[in-house]
VOPAGU-2260 file (C-alpha; in pm, 1 decimal, decimal comma):
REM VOPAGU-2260
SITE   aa  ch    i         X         Y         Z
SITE  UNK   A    0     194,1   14445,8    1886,9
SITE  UNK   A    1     527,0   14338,5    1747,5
SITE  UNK   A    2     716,3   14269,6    2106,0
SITE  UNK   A    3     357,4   14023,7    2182,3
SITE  UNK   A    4     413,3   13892,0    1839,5
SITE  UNK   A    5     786,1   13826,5    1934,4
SITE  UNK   A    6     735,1   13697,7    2290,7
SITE  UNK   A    7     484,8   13407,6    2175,4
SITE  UNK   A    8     741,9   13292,1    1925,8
SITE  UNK   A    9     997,0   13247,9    2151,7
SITE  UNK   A   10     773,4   13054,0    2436,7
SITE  UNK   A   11     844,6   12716,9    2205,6
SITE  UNK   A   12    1172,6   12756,3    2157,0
SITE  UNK   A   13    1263,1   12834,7    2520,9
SITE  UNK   A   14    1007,4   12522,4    2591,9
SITE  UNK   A   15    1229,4   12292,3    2306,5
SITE  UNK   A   16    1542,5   12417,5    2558,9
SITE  UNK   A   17    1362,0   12231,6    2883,9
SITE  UNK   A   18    1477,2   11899,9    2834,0
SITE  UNK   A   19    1841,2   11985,7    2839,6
SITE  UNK   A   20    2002,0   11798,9    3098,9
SITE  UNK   A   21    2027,1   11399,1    3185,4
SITE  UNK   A   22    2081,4   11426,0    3595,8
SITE  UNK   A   23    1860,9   11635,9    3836,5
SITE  UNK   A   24    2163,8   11864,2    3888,5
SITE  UNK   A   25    2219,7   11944,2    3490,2
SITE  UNK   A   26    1825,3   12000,1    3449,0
SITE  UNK   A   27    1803,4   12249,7    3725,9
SITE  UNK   A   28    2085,0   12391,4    3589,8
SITE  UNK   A   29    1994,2   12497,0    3225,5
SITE  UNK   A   30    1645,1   12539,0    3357,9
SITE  UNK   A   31    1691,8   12799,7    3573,8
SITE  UNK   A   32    1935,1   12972,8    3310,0
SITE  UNK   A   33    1628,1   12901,2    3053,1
SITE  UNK   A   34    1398,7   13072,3    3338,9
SITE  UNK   A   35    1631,1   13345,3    3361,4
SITE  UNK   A   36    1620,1   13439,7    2973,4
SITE  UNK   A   37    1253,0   13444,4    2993,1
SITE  UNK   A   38    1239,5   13640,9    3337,4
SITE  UNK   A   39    1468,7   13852,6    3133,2
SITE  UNK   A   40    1256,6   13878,3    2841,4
SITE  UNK   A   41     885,9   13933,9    2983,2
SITE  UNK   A   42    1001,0   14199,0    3235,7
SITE  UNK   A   43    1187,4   14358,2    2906,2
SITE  UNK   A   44     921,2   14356,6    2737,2
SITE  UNK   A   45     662,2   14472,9    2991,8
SITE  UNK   A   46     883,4   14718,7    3124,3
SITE  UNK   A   47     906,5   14648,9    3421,0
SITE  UNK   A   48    1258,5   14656,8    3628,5
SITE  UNK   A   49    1446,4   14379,7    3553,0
SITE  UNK   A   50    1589,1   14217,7    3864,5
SITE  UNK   A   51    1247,4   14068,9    3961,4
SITE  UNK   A   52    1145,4   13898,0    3694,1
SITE  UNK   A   53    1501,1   13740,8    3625,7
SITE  UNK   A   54    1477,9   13599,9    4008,0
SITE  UNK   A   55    1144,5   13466,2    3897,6
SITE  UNK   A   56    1194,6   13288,8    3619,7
SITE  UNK   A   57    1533,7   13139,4    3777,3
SITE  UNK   A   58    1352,6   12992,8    4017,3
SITE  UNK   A   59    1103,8   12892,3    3851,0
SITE  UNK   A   60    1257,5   12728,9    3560,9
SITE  UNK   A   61    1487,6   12538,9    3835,9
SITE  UNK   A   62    1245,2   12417,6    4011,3
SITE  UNK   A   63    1065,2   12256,9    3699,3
SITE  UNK   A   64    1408,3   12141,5    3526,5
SITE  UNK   A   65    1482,2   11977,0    3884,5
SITE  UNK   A   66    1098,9   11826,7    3911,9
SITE  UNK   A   67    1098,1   11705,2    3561,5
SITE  UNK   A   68    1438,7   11481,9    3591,7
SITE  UNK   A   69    1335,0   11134,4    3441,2
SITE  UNK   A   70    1422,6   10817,6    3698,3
SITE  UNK   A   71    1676,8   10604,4    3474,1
Protein backbone atom coordinates (compact mmCIF):
# COMPACT_ATOMS: atom_id res chain seq x y z
CA UNK A 1 0.00 0.00 0.00
CA UNK A 2 2.81 2.37 0.81
CA UNK A 3 4.95 1.89 -2.66
CA UNK A 4 1.05 2.78 -4.52
CA UNK A 5 0.86 5.55 -2.05
CA UNK A 6 4.45 6.64 -3.13
CA UNK A 7 4.13 6.07 -6.90
CA UNK A 8 0.93 8.45 -7.23
CA UNK A 9 2.85 11.18 -5.48
CA UNK A 10 5.51 11.23 -7.65
CA UNK A 11 3.30 11.10 -11.11
CA UNK A 12 2.95 15.20 -10.57
CA UNK A 13 6.15 15.90 -9.90
CA UNK A 14 7.67 13.87 -12.77
CA UNK A 15 4.61 15.61 -14.86
CA UNK A 16 5.89 19.40 -13.32
CA UNK A 17 9.51 18.01 -14.95
CA UNK A 18 7.79 17.75 -18.72
CA UNK A 19 8.12 21.12 -19.76
CA UNK A 20 11.83 21.28 -19.36
CA UNK A 21 13.32 22.17 -22.49
CA UNK A 22 12.80 25.31 -25.07
CA UNK A 23 13.92 23.43 -28.59
CA UNK A 24 12.55 20.01 -29.82
CA UNK A 25 16.05 18.58 -29.20
CA UNK A 26 16.25 19.76 -25.28
CA UNK A 27 12.50 18.46 -24.72
CA UNK A 28 13.19 15.04 -26.06
CA UNK A 29 16.04 15.12 -24.16
CA UNK A 30 14.92 15.56 -20.45
CA UNK A 31 11.81 13.74 -21.50
CA UNK A 32 13.10 10.67 -22.23
CA UNK A 33 15.49 10.93 -19.06
CA UNK A 34 12.03 11.90 -17.15
CA UNK A 35 10.56 8.59 -18.96
CA UNK A 36 13.43 6.72 -17.88
CA UNK A 37 13.02 7.57 -13.99
CA UNK A 38 9.50 6.52 -14.21
CA UNK A 39 10.25 3.28 -16.39
CA UNK A 40 12.66 2.92 -13.57
CA UNK A 41 10.29 3.43 -10.89
CA UNK A 42 7.00 1.40 -11.97
CA UNK A 43 9.02 -1.70 -13.00
CA UNK A 44 10.74 -1.17 -9.31
CA UNK A 45 7.94 -1.09 -7.85
CA UNK A 46 6.02 -3.86 -9.64
CA UNK A 47 8.87 -6.00 -9.67
CA UNK A 48 9.32 -6.63 -12.62
CA UNK A 49 13.01 -6.71 -14.38
CA UNK A 50 14.13 -3.52 -14.93
CA UNK A 51 15.56 -3.11 -18.41
CA UNK A 52 12.06 -3.11 -20.01
CA UNK A 53 10.36 -0.73 -18.42
CA UNK A 54 13.37 1.83 -18.46
CA UNK A 55 13.33 1.32 -22.51
CA UNK A 56 9.68 2.12 -22.19
CA UNK A 57 9.41 4.99 -20.51
CA UNK A 58 12.57 6.45 -22.53
CA UNK A 59 10.82 6.22 -25.37
CA UNK A 60 7.98 7.18 -24.39
CA UNK A 61 8.73 10.24 -22.52
CA UNK A 62 10.90 11.27 -25.79
CA UNK A 63 8.52 10.94 -27.94
CA UNK A 64 6.03 13.23 -25.92
CA UNK A 65 8.87 15.85 -24.85
CA UNK A 66 9.69 15.90 -28.77
CA UNK A 67 5.69 16.11 -29.76
CA UNK A 68 4.97 18.69 -27.19
CA UNK A 69 7.82 21.34 -28.41
CA UNK A 70 5.86 24.74 -28.67
CA UNK A 71 6.36 26.58 -32.38
CA UNK A 72 8.06 30.04 -31.30
Amino acid sequence: MRSRVLSLCAVPLLLSLAACGDTWGERAVTGGGIGAGAGLAIGAVAGWPLLAPVLVGTAVGAGIGAATTTKH
